[in-house]
C-alpha positions in Angstrom: 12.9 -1.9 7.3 10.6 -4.4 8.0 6.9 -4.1 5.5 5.2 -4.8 8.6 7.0 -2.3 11.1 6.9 0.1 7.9 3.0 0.3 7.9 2.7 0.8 11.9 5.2 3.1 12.0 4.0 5.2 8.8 0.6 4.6 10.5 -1.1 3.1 8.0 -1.9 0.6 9.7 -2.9 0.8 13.3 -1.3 -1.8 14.8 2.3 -4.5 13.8 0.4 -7.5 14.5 -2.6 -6.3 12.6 0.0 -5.2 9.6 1.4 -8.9 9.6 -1.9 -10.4 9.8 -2.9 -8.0 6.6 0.7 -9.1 4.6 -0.3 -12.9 5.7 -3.8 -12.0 4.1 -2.1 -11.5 0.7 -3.5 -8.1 0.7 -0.1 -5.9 0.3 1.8 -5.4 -2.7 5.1 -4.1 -3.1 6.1 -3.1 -6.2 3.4 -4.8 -7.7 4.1 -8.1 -6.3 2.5 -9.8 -3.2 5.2 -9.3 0.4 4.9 -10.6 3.0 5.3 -9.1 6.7 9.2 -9.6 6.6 10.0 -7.5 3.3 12.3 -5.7 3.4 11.0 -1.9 2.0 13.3 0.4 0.4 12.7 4.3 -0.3 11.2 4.7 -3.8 9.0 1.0 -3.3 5.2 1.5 -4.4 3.6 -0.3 -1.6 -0.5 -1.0 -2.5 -2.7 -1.9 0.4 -6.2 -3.7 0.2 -8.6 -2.3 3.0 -12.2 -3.3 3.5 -13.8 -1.5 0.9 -10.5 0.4 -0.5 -7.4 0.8 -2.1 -4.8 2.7 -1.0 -1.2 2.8 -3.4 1.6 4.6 -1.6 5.4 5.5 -2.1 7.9 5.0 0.7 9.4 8.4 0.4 11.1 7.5 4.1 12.1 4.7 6.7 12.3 6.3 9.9 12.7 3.9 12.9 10.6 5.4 15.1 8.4 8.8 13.9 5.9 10.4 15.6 2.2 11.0 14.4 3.0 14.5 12.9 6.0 12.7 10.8 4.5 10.1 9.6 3.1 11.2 6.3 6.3 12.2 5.3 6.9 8.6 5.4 4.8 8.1 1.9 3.1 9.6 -0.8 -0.3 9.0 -1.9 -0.3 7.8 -5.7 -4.2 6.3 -5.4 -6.5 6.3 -3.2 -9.3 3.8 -5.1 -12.9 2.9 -3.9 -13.8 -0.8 -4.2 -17.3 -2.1 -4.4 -18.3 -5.2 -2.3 -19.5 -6.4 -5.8 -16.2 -6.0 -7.7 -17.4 -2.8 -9.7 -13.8 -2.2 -9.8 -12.5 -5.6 -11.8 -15.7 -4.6 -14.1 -14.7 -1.3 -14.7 -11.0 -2.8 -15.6 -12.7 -5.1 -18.5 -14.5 -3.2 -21.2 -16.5 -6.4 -22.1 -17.4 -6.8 -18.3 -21.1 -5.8 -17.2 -23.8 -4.4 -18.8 -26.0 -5.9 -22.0 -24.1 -5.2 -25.2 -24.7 -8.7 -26.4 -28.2 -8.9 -26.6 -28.4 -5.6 -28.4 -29.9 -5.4 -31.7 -29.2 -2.3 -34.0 -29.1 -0.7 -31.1 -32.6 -1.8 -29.4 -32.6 -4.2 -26.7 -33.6 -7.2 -27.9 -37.0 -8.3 -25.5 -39.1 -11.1 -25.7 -42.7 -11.1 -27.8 -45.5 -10.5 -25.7 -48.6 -12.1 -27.2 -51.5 -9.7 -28.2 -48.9 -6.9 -28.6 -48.3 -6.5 -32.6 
């Protein structure tokens, strides 16, 4: 089945055209590799989506041609379901040496600059 006719019909995405448009994006993954809207899915895939502000890692546990809206979460299983920060916290959170002020740390004091009159 289709990636794109996967994702409407698993309703995970509202809409075909708005799946393709997403897969054009380069914002789906299947099995860790970026797909576009004519992949073809199998079950057992790993299929990771990038929403606004989340993202969402399923399995294709099922490709049913036409399902209804109380079958279609038997279509996948949720592996993650990750928050993303408009900032990137995430990428930050991946790279220990990312963020915060560790190298301008001295013996464990922040180093600050003099201020004059204060010794």
């Amino acid at each position: 089945m289709r990636l794109d006719k996967y994702l409407k019909n698993a309703r995970l995405i509202k809409r075909r055209t708005v799946a393709k448009e997403v897969c054009d994006a380069g914002r789906v993954t299947v099995n860790g590799r970026v797909a576009k809207a004519g992949t073809e899915l199998a079950v057992g895939d790993v299929v990771s989506i990038r929403y606004g502000h989340r993202l969402l890692t399923v399995r294709v546990t099922g490709l049913q041609e036409s399902a209804r809206k109380d079958q279609a979460p038997s279509m996948y299983e949720v592996l993650a379901d990750v928050p993303l920060s408009p900032q990137g916290a995430l990428a930050a959170a991946d790279d220990p040496g990312a963020g915060g002020d560790a190298e301008h740390e001295e013996d464990g004091d922040t180093a600050r600059p003099a201020i004059p009159g204060s010794e």
